[in-house]
Biotite code that builds the C-alpha atoms (Angstrom):
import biotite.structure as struc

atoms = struc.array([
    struc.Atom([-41.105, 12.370, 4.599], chain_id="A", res_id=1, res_name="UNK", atom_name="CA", element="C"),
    struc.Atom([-41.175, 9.206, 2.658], chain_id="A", res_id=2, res_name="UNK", atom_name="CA", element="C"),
    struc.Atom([-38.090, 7.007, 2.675], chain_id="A", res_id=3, res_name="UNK", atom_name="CA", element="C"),
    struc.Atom([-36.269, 6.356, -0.954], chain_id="A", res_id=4, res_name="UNK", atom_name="CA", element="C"),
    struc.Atom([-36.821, 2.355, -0.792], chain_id="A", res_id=5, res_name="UNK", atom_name="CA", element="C"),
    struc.Atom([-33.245, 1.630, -2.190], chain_id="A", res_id=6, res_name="UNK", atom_name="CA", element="C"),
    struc.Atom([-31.692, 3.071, 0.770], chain_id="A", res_id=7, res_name="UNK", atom_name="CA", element="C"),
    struc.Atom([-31.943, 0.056, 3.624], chain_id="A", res_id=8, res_name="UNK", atom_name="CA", element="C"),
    struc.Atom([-30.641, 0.744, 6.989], chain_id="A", res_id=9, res_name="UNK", atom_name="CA", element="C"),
    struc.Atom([-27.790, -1.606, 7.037], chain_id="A", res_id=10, res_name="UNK", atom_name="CA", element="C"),
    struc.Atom([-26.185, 0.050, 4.155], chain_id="A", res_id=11, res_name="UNK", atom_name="CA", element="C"),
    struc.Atom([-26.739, 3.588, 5.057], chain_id="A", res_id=12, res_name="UNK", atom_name="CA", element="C"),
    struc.Atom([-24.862, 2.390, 8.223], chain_id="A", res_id=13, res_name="UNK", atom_name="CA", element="C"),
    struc.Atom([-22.189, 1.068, 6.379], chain_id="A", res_id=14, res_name="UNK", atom_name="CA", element="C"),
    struc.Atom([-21.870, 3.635, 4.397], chain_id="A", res_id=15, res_name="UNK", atom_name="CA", element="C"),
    struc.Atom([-21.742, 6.364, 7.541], chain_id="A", res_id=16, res_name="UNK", atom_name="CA", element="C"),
    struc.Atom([-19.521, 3.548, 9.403], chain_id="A", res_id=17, res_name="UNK", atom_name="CA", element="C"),
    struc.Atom([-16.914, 4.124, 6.807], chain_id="A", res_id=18, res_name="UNK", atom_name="CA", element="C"),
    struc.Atom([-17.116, 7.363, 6.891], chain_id="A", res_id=19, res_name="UNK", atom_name="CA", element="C"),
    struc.Atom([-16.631, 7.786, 10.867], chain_id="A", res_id=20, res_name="UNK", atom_name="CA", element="C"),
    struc.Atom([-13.497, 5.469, 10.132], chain_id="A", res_id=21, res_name="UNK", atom_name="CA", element="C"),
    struc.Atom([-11.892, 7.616, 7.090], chain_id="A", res_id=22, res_name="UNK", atom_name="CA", element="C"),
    struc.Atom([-12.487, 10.842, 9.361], chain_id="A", res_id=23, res_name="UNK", atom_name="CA", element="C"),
    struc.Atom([-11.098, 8.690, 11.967], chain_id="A", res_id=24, res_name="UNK", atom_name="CA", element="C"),
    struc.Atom([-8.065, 8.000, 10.244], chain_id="A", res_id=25, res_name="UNK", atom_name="CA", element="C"),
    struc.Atom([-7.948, 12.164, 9.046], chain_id="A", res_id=26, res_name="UNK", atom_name="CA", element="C"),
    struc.Atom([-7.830, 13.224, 12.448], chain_id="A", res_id=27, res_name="UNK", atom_name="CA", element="C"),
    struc.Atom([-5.532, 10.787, 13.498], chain_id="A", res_id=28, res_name="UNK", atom_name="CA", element="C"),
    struc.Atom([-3.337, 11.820, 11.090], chain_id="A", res_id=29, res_name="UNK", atom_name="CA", element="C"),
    struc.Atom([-3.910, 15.530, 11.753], chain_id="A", res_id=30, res_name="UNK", atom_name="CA", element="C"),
    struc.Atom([-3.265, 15.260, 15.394], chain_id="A", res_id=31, res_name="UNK", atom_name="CA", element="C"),
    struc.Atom([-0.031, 13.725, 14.642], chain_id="A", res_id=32, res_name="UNK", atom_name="CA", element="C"),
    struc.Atom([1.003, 16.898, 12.331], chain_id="A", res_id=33, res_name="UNK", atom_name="CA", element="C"),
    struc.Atom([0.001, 18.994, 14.975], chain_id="A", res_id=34, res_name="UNK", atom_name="CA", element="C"),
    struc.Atom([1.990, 17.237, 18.002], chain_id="A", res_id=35, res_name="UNK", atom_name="CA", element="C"),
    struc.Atom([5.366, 17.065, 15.673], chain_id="A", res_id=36, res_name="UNK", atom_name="CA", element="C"),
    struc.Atom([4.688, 18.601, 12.948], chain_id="A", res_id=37, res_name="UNK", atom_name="CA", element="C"),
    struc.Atom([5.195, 17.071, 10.002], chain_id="A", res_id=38, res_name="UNK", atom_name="CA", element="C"),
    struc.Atom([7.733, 13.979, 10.836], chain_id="A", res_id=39, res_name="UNK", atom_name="CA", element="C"),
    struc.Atom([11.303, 13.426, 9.302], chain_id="A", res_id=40, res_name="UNK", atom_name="CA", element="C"),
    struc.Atom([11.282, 11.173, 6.994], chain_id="A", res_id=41, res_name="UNK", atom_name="CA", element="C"),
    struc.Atom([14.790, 10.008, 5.800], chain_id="A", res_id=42, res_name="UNK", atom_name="CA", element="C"),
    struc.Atom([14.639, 9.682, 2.402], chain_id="A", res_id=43, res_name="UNK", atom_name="CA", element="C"),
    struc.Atom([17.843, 7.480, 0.385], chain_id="A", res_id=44, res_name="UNK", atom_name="CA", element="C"),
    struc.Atom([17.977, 6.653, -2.963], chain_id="A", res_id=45, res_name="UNK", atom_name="CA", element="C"),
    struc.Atom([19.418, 3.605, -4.015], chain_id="A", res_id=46, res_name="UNK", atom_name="CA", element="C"),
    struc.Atom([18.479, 0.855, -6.410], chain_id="A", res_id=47, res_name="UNK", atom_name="CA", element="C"),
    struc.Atom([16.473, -2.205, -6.160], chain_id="A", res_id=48, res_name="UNK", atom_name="CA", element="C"),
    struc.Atom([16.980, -5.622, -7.270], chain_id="A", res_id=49, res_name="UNK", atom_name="CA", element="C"),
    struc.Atom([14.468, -7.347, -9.949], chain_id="A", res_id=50, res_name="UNK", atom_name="CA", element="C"),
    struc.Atom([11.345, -9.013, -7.543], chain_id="A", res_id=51, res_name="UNK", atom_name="CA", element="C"),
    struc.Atom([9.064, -11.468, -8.932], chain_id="A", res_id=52, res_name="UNK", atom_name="CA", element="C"),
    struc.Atom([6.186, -11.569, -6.996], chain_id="A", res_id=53, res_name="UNK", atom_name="CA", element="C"),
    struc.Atom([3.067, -14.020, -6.731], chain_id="A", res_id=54, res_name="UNK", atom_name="CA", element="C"),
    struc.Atom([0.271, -11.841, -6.748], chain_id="A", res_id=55, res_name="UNK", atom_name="CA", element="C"),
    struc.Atom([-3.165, -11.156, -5.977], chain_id="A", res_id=56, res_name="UNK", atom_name="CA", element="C"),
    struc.Atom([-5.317, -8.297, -7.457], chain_id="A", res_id=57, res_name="UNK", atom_name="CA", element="C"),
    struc.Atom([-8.096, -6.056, -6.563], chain_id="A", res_id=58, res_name="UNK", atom_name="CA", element="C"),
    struc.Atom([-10.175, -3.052, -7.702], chain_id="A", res_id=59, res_name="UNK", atom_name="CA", element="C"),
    struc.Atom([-10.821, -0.584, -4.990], chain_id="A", res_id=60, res_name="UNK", atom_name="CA", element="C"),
    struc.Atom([-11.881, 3.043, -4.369], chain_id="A", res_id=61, res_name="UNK", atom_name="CA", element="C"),
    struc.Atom([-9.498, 4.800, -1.622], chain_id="A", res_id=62, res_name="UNK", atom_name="CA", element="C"),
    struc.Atom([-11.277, 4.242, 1.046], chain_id="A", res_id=63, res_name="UNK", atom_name="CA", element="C"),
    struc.Atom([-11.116, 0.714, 0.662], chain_id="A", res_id=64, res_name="UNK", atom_name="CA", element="C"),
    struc.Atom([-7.518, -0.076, 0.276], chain_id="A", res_id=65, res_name="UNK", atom_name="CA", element="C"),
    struc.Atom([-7.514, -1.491, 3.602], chain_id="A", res_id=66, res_name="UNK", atom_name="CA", element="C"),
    struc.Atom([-10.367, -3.969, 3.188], chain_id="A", res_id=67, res_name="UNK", atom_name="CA", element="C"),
    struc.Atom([-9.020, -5.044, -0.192], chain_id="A", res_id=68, res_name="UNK", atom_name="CA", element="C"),
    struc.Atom([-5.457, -5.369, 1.063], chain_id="A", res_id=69, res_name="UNK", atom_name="CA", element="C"),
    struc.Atom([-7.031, -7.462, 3.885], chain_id="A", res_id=70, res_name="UNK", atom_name="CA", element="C"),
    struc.Atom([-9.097, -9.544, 1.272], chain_id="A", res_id=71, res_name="UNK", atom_name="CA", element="C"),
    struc.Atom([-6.020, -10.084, -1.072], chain_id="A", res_id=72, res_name="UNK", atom_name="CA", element="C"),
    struc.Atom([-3.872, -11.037, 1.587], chain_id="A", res_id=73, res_name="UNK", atom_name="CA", element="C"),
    struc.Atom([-6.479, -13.898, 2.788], chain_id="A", res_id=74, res_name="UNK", atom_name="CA", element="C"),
    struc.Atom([-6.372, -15.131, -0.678], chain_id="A", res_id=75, res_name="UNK", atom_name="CA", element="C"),
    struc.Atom([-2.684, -14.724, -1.488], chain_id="A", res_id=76, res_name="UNK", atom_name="CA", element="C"),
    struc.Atom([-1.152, -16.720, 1.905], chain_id="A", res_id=77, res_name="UNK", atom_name="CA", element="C"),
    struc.Atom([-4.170, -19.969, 1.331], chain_id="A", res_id=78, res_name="UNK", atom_name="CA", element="C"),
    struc.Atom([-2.988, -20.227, -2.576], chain_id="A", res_id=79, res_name="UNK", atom_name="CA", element="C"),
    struc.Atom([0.926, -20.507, -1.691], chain_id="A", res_id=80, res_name="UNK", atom_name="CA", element="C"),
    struc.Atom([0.616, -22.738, 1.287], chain_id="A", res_id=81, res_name="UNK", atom_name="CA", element="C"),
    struc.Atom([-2.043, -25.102, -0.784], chain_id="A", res_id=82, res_name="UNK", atom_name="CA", element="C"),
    struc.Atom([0.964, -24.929, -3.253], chain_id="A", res_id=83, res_name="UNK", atom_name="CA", element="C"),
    struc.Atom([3.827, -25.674, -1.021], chain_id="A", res_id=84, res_name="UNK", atom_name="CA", element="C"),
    struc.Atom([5.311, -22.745, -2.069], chain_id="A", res_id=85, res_name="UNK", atom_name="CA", element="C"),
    struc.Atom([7.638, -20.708, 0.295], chain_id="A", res_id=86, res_name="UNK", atom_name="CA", element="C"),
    struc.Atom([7.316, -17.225, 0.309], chain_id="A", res_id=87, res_name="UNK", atom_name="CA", element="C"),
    struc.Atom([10.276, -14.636, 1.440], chain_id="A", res_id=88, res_name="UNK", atom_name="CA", element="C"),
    struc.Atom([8.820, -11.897, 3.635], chain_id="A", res_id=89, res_name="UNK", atom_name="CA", element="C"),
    struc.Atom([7.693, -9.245, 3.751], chain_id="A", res_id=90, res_name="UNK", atom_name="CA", element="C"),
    struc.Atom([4.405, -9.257, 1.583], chain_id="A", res_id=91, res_name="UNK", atom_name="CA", element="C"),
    struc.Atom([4.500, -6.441, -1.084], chain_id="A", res_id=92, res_name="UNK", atom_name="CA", element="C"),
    struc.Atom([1.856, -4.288, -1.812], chain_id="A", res_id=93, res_name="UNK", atom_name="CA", element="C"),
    struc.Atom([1.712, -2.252, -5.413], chain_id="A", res_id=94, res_name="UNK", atom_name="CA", element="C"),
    struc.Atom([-0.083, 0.809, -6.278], chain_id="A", res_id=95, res_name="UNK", atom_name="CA", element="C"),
    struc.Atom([-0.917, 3.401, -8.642], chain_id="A", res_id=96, res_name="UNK", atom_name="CA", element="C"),
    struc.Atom([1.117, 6.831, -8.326], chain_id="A", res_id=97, res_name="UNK", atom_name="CA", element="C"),
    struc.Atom([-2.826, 8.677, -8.214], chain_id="A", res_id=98, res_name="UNK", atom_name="CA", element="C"),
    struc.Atom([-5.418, 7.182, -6.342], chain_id="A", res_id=99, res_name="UNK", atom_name="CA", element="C"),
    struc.Atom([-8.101, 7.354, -8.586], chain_id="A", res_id=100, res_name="UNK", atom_name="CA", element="C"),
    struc.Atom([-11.609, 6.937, -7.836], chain_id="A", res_id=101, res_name="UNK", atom_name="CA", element="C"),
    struc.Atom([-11.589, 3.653, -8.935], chain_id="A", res_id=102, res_name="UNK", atom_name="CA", element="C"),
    struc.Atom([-7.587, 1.789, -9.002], chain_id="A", res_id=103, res_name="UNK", atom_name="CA", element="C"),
    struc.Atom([-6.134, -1.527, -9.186], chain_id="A", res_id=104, res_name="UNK", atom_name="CA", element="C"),
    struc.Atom([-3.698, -2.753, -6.428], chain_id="A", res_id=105, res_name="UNK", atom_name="CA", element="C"),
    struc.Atom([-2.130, -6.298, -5.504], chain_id="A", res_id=106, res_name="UNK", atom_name="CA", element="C"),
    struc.Atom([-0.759, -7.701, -3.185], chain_id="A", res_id=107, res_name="UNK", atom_name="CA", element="C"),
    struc.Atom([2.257, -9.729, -3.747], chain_id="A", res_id=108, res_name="UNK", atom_name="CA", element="C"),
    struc.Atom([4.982, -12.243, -2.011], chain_id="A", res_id=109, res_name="UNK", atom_name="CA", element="C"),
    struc.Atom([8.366, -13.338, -3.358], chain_id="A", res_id=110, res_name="UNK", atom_name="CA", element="C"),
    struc.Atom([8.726, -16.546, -4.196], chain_id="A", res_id=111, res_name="UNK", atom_name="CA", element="C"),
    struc.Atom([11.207, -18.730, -5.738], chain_id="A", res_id=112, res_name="UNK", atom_name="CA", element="C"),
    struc.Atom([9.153, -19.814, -8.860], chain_id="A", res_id=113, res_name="UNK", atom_name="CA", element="C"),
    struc.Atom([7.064, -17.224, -10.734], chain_id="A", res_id=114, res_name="UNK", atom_name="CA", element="C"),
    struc.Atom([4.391, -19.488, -12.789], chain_id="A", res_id=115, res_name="UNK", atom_name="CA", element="C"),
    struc.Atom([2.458, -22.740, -12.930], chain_id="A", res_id=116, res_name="UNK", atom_name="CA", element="C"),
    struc.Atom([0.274, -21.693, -9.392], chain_id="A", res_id=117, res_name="UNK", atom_name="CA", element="C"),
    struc.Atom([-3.181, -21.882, -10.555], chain_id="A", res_id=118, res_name="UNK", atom_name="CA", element="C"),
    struc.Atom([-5.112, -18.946, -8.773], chain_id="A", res_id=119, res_name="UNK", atom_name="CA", element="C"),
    struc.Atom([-2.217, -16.918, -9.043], chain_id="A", res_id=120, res_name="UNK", atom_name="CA", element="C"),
    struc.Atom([-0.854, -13.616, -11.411], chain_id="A", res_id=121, res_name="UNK", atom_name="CA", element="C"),
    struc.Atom([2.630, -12.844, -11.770], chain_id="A", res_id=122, res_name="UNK", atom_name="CA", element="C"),
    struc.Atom([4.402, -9.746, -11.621], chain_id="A", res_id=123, res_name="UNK", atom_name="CA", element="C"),
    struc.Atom([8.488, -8.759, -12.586], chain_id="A", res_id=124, res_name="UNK", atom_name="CA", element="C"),
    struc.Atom([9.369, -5.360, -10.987], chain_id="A", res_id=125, res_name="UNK", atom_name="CA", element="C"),
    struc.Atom([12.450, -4.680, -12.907], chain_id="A", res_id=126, res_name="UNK", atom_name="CA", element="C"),
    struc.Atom([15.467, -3.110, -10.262], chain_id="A", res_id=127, res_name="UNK", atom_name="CA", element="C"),
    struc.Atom([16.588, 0.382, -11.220], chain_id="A", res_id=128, res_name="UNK", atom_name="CA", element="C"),
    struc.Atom([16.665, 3.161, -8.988], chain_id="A", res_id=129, res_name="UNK", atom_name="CA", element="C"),
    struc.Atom([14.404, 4.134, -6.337], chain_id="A", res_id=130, res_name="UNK", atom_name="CA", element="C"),
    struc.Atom([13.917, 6.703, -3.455], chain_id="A", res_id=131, res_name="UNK", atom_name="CA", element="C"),
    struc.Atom([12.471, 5.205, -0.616], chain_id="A", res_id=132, res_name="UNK", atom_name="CA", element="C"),
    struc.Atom([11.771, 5.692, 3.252], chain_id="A", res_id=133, res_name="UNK", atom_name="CA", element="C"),
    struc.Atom([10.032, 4.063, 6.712], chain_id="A", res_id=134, res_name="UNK", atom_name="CA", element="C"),
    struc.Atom([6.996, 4.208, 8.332], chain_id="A", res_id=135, res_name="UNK", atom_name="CA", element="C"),
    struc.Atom([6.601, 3.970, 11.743], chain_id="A", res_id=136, res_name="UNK", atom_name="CA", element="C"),
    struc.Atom([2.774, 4.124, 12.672], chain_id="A", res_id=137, res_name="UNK", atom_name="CA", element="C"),
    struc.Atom([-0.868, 3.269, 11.396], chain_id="A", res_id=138, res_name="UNK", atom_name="CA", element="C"),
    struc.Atom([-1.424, 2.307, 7.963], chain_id="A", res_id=139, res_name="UNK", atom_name="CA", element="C"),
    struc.Atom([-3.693, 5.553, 7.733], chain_id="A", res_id=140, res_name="UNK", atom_name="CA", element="C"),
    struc.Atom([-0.724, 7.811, 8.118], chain_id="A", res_id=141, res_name="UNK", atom_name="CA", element="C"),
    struc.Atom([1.311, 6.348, 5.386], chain_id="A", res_id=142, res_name="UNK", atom_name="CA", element="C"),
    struc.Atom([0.240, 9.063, 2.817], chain_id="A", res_id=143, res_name="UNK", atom_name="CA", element="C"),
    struc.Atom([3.001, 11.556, 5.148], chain_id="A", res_id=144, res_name="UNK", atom_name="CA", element="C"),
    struc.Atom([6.099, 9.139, 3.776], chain_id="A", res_id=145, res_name="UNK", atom_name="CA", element="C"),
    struc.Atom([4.724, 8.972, 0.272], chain_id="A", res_id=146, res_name="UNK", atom_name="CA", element="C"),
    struc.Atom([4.170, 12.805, 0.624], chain_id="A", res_id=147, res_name="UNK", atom_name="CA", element="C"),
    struc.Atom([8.390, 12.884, 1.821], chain_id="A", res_id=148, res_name="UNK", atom_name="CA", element="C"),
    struc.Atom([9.356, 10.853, -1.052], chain_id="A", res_id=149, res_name="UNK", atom_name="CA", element="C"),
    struc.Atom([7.233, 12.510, -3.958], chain_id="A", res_id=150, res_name="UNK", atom_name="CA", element="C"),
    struc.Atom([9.208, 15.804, -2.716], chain_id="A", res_id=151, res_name="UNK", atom_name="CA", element="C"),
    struc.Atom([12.142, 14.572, -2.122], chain_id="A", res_id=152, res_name="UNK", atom_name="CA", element="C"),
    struc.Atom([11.866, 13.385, -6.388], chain_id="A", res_id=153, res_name="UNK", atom_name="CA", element="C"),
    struc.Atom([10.690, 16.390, -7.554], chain_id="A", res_id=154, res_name="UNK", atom_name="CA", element="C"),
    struc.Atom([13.251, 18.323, -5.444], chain_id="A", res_id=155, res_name="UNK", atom_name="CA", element="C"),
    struc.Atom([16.066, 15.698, -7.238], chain_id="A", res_id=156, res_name="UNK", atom_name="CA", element="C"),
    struc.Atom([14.749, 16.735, -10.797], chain_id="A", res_id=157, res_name="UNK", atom_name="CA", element="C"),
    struc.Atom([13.506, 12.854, -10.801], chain_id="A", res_id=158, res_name="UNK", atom_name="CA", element="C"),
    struc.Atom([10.665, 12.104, -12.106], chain_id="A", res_id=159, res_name="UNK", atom_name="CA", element="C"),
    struc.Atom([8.513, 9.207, -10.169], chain_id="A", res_id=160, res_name="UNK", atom_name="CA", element="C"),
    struc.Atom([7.412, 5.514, -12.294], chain_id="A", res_id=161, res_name="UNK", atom_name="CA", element="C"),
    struc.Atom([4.267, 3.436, -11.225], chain_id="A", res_id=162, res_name="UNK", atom_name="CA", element="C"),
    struc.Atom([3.868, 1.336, -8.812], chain_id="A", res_id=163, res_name="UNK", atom_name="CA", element="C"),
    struc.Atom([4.516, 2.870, -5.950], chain_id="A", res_id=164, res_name="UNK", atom_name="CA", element="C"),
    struc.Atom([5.775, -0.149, -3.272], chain_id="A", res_id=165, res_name="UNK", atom_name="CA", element="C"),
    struc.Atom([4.879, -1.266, -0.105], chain_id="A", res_id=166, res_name="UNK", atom_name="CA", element="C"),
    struc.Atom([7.034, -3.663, 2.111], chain_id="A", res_id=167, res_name="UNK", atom_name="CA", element="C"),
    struc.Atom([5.052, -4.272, 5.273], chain_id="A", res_id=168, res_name="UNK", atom_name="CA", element="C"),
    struc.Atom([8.116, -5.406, 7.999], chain_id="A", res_id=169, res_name="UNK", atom_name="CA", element="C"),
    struc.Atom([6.001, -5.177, 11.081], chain_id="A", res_id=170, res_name="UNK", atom_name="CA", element="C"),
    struc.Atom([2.615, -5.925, 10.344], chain_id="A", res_id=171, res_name="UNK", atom_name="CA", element="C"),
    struc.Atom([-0.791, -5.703, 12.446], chain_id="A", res_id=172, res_name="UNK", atom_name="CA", element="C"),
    struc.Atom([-0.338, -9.381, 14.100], chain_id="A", res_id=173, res_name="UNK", atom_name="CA", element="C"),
    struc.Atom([3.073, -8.595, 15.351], chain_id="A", res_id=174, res_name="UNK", atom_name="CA", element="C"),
    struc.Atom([2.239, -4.968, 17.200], chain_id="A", res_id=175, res_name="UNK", atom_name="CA", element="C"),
    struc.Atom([-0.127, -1.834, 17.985], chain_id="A", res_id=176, res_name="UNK", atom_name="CA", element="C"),
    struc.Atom([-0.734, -0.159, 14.917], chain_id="A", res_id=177, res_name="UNK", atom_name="CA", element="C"),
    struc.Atom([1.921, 2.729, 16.648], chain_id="A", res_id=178, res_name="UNK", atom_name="CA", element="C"),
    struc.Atom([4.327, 0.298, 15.915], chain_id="A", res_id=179, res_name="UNK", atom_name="CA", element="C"),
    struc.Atom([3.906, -1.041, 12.393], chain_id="A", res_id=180, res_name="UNK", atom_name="CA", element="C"),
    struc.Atom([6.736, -1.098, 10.077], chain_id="A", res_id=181, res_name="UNK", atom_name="CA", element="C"),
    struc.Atom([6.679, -0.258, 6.416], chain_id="A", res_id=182, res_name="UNK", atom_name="CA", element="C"),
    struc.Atom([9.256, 0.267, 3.844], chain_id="A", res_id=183, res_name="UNK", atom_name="CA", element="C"),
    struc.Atom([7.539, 2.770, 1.180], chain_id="A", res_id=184, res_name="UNK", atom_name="CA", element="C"),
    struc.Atom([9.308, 2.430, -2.362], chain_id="A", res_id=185, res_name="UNK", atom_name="CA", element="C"),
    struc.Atom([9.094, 4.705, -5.632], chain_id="A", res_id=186, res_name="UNK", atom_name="CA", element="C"),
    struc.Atom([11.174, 3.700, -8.260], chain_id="A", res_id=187, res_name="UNK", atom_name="CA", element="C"),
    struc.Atom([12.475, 7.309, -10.309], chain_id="A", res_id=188, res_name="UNK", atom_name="CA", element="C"),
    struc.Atom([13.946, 7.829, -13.449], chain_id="A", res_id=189, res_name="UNK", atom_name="CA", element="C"),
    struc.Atom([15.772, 11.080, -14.733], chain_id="A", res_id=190, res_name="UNK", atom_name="CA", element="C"),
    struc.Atom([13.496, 14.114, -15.971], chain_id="A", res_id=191, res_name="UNK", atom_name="CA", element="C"),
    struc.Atom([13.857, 14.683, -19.308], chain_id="A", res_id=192, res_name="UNK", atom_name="CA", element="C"),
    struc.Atom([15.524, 17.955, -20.097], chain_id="A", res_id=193, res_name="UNK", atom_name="CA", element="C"),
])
């Protein structure tokens, strides 16, 4: 059997090394549903405040949300310090509502003035209502609060509005991955009748 010439090693390794991870991640996940079932989220609504956010952008497939997050992040925290800038914590990170085979996200940070950074893109979120919830645990179980909140909308008669937000509170230099803190955000709006 001849090998196809475009396929090199290293990158079919990648390729299957990305793959053990996402499976990885499934099971994890899996085993977690099976020891507890699916967990409690607490779900509140409430409203949020405007944020303007300094913020860096990426295209990504799903599967590499954490490697772009990662990349973003190493490029967002570099830009603000060259700057002077301080930043409020925590770092924010936006998404689309569907993760599409190919999506935008960014990565974002608070700060006090929202132009004249050179490297940098701006984004308002406007406040209005939200539902929203925490995450305790790895970043690859986070899809079990966003599945709490988008029932805990449609169960409201709400209807959900892009992006869906991130607030990371405990992040991965501060504890285990068991331990990691996020705030998961959807802002809503009434259904039309």
């Amino acid at each position: 059997m001849r090998q196809d010439a475009s396929i090199r090693p290293e990158r079919f390794s990648d390729r299957l090394a990305e793959r053990i991870s996402r499976d990885q991640a499934r099971l994890e996940m899996l085993e977690r549903l099976a020891e507890g079932g699916l967990p409690g989220y607490e779900v509140t609504m409430g409203r949020k405040p405007e944020r303007r956010l300094a913020v860096m952008r990426a295209t990504c497939t799903p599967a590499e949300i954490g490697e772009k997050v990662g990349e973003c992040v190493g490029r967002l925290l570099p830009v603000l310090s060259k700057a002077g800038i301080a930043w409020q914590p925590p770092l924010w990170a936006l998404y689309p509502l569907d993760l599409d085979e190919r999506m935008e996200i960014a990565i974002g940070a608070q700060t006090p003035q929202a132009e004249g950074m050179s490297g940098l893109q701006f984004e308002v979120l406007p406040g209005g209502p939200v539902a929203e919830t925490a995450h305790i645990g790895p970043y690859a179980q986070l899809p079990l609060a966003c599945n709490a909140l988008f029932a805990a909308i449609h169960e409201r008669g709400l209807r959900p509005q892009a992006p869906l937000h991130e607030a990371y509170l405990v992040g991965p230099a501060e504890a285990p991955q068991e331990e990691l803190g996020t705030r998961v955000i959807i802002p809503v709006e009434e259904s039309a009748a």
